[in-house]
N, C-alpha and C positions, 0 to 999 in steps of 0.2 A: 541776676539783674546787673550786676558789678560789670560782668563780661559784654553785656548790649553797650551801658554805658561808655566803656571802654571805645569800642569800636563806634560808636556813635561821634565821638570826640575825634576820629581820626578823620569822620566825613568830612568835619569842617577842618582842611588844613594840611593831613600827613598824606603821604604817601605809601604804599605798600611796594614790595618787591616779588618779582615771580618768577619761580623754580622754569629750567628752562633743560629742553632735551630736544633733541635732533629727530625731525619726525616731519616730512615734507611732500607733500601731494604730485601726481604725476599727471598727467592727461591719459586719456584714453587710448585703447590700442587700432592698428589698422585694421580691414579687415575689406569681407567681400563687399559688394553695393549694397545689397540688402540690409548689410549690419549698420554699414555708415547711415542709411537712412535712417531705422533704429535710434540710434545715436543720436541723429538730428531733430528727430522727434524728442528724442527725451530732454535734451538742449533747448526745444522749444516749448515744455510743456506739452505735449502731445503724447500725452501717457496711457490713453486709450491704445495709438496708431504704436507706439513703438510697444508696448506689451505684445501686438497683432504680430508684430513685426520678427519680433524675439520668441514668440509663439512658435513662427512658423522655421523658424533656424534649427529650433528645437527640434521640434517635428521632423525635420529633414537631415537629422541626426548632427548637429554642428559638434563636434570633439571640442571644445575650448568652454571657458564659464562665462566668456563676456556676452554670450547672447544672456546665460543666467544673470547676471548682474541687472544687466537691462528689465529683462523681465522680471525680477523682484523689486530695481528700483521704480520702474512705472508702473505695479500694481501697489506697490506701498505707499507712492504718494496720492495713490487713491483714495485710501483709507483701507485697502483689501488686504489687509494686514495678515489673515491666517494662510492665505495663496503666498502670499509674498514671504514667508519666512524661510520656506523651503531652499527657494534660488539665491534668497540673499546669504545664507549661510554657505549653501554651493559655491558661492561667488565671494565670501569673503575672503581678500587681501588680494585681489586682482587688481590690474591696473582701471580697469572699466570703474568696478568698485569702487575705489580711492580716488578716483579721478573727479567722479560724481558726489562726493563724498559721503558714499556710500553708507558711511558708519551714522550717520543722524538718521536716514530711513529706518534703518537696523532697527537701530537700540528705538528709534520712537514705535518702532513694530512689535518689537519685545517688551515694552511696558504697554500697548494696547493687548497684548495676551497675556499679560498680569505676571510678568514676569522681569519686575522692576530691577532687583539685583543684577539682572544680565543683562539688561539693559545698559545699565551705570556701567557695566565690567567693559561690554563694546564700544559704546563714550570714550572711556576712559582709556583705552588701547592703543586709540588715535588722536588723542587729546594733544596738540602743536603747543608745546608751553613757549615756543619761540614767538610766537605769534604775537600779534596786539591785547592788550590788557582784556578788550571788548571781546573778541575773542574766547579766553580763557573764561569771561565772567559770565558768557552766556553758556558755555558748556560745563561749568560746574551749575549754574541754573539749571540746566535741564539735568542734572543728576539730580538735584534735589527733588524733583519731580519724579523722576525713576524713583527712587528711596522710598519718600513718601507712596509712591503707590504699592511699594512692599510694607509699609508704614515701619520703615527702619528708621524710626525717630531722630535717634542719637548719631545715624551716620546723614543723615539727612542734614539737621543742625549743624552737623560738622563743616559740609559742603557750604551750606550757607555761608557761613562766618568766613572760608575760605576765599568767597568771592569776594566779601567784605571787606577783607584785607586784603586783596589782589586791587580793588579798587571801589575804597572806600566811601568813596561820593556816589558811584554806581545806584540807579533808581532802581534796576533787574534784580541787583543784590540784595536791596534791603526790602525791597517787594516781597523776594523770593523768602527772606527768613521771615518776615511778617506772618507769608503764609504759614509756615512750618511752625512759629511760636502758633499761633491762630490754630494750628490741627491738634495740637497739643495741652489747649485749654491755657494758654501763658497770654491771657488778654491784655494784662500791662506792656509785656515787651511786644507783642504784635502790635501794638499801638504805637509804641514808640519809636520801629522800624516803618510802619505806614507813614508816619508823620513825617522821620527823616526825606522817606521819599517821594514825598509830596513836596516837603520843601524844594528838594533838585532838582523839579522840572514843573513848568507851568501844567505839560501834559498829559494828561490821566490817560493811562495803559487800561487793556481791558483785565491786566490782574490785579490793578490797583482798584479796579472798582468790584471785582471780586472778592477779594480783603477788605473793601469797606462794607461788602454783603455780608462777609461774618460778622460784621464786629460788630453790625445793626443785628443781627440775628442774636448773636452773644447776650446782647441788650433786651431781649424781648424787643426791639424794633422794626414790628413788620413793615409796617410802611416805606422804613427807611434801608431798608434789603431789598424790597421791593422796587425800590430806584434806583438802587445800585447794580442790581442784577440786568435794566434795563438798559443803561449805560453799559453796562459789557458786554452785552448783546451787541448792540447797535455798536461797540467800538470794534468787535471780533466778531462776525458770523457764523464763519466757517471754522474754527476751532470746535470740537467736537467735545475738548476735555470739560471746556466751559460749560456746552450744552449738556453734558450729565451734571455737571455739579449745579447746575440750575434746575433742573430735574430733581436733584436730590433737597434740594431747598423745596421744590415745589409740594415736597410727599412729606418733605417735614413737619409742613404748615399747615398739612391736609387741605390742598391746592389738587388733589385729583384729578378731575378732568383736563385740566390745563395743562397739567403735566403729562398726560395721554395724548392731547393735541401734540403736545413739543417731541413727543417720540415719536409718533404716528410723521410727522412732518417727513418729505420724500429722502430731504439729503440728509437727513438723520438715518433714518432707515438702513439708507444705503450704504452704512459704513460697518464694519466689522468691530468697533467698538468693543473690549470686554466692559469696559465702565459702564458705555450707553446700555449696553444688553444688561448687566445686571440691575442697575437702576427700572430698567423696564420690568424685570422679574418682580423687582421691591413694590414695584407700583400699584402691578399687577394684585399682587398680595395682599397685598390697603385693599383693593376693589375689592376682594375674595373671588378673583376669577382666576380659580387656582387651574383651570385646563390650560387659560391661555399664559397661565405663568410657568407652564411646565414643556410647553410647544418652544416658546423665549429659553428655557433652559434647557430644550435638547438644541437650540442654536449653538447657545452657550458652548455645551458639551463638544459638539458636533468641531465646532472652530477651532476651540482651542479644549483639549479634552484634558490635560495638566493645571488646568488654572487654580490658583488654588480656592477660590471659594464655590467651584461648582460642588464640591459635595455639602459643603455647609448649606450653600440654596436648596439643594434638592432634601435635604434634611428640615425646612422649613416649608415646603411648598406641602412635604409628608406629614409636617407635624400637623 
């Protein structure tokens, strides 16, 4: 607690300093028309048209990894995270790669197939400590996430706090360690990083109203989780991470069917999710409809066949 308070103190007032190393992004490389198009699509969000695109380079035997690049970074911002990890590892440290910066698809591909450690390790490889503070604070933020989804507590924490003192007033930093105190069972200092950063900004984030879903939950406060899970919703749609951890609330509270609706939902479905997919298994398991919890876990299997809690599901769908 000495140590929250600590860096609580530095929100209002001190500054922090940040480790600095030479590490600088390039643009993309030239190439025939078709690839340029590619490229163009992926530049424009047209991630459907430039994977077709990168498809067909492949197909036609291209020797180089920038069509792979392309094509792992436009199935990965799909959400097609188990296709997409193949090319993107083909394609890491190419200039296409780095250019697009390649390394945030990566590592968010590699914690959707539950493989949170390698995630942070890809983050981390490309991490500009030259950069702006904002910068630096969002990409040990999303290590904390990687960790946490390997539930490496203590490196987790650690990242957090890092942020924290990279930039102390920082809302993302103290959101971010809220969360981690919060997964932890440490409701007093989750509380007191939520509050700092609530103070910071008039604007509620959809992980600040996720952290205040725990903490109503922490409380025995269904109601009051219940309106906060709806505020995150409505503030992030399309984050998928959120829509399993609301899932996961919803099975908590034996919310069943609703929480069947929210998987069954089209753009939930259609994302390769390991979290989404096993929440769906967990669900499933509540109903006791153990055929279609085992169909969810040859998905599982299927995607990503290393993960490490498919044999523990399958050890429960058997028990």
């Amino acid at each position: 607690m000495k140590r929250h308070i600590v860096i609580i103190c530095l929100a209002f007032g001190l500054g922090g300093t940040s480790p600095t190393a030479a590490n600088t992004d390039v643009g993309g490389p030239p190439g025939s028309p078709r690839f340029q198009r590619a490229v163009q699509d992926l530049k424009a969000g047209r991630n459907i048209s430039a994977a077709q695109a990168a498809r067909q380079l492949i197909e036609h035997g291209a020797s180089t990894p920038a069509p792979q690049a392309v094509m792992g970074l436009a199935l990965g911002r799909q959400g097609l995270c188990s296709h997409a990890l193949p090319h993107l590892a083909s394609a890491k440290g190419t200039r296409t790669y780095i250019g697009f910066q390649g390394s945030v698809t990566h590592a968010d591909c590699l914690r959707a197939a539950g493989q949170g450690r390698e995630a942070w390790g890809v983050r981390q490889e490309s991490m500009n400590w030259n950069r702006h503070d904002q910068h630096v604070v969002n990409t040990l933020v999303s290590g904390v996430e990687d960790l946490v989804s390997a539930s490496a507590w203590d490196e987790a924490t650690e990242l957090a706090h890092r942020a924290i003192m990279t930039n102390p007033s920082s809302v993302v930093a103290h959101t971010s360690m809220a969360r981690v105190l919060l997964a932890q069972g440490d409701l007093s200092g989750a509380e007191l990083h939520h509050w700092v950063a609530r103070l910071n900004t008039p604007r509620r984030t959809a992980a600040m109203h996720v952290n205040q879903a725990g903490i109503a939950e922490a409380y025995g406060d269904v109601i009051g989780a219940a309106a906060a899970w709806r505020r995150a919703r409505k503030r992030n749609t399309k984050d998928i991470h959120i829509v399993a951890q609301y899932v996961g609330w919803l099975r908590r509270v034996g919310h069943l069917d609703r929480a069947m609706s929210v998987i069954e939902e089209r753009r939930v479905g259609a994302k390769q999710s390991s979290e989404m997919l096993i929440e769906s298994i967990r669900v499933r398991l509540e109903r006791n409809e153990l055929e279609a919890a085992r169909m969810v876990w040859g998905r599982l299997a299927n995607l990503y066949p290393d993960h490490p809690m498919t044999v523990a599901l399958l050890k429960e769908i058997d028990g």
